[in-house]
N, C-alpha and C positions, 0 to 999 in steps of 0.2 A: 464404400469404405468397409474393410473386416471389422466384423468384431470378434470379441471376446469375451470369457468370463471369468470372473472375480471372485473370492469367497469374503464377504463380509460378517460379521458380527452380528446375531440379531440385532441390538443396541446400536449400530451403526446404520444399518438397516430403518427401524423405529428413527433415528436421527437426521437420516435424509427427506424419510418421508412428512417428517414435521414443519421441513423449509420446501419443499415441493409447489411448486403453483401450478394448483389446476389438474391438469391432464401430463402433466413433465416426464418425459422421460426418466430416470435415474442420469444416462448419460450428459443430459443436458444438465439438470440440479450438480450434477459433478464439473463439469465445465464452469458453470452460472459460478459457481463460490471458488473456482478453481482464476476465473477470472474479477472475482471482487478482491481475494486475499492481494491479486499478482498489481491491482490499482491501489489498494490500501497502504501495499508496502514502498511503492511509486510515490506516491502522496506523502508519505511517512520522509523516505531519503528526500524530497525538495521539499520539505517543511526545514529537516537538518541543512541542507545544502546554504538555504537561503535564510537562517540562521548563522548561519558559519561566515554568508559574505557580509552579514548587517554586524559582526564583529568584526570582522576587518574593515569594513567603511567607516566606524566609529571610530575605530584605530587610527585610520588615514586622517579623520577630522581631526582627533587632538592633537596629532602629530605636524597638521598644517593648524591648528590654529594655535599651535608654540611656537610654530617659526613664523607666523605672522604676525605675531604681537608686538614687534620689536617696535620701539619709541624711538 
């Protein structure tokens, strides 16, 4: 794989290396939270998603339990 290079910030620099584990690459600490943020925000939308259907199933229930009421 090519690489390349990047110009960071010292303070971005001191930021990565605070969450680093071990012997880590930079490339890889850049991947590792590159792939936590892309599950976080995954988790995030089907937290919303399944939200959204537990409102509309509620919906459906009172909506059949008023047409079921009938005497």
């Amino acid at each position: 794989m090519e690489t390349t290079t990047i110009k960071v910030y010292s303070t971005t620099k001191n930021a990565l290396d605070d969450v680093r584990q071990g012997q880590e690459t930079y490339d890889k600490v850049i991947s590792r939270l590159i792939s936590q943020n892309k599950k976080k925000n995954l988790v995030k939308e089907l937290v919303e998603a399944y939200q959204s259907k537990a409102k509309d199933d509620i919906k459906i229930a009172k909506e059949w339990d008023a047409v079921s009421d009938v005497d």
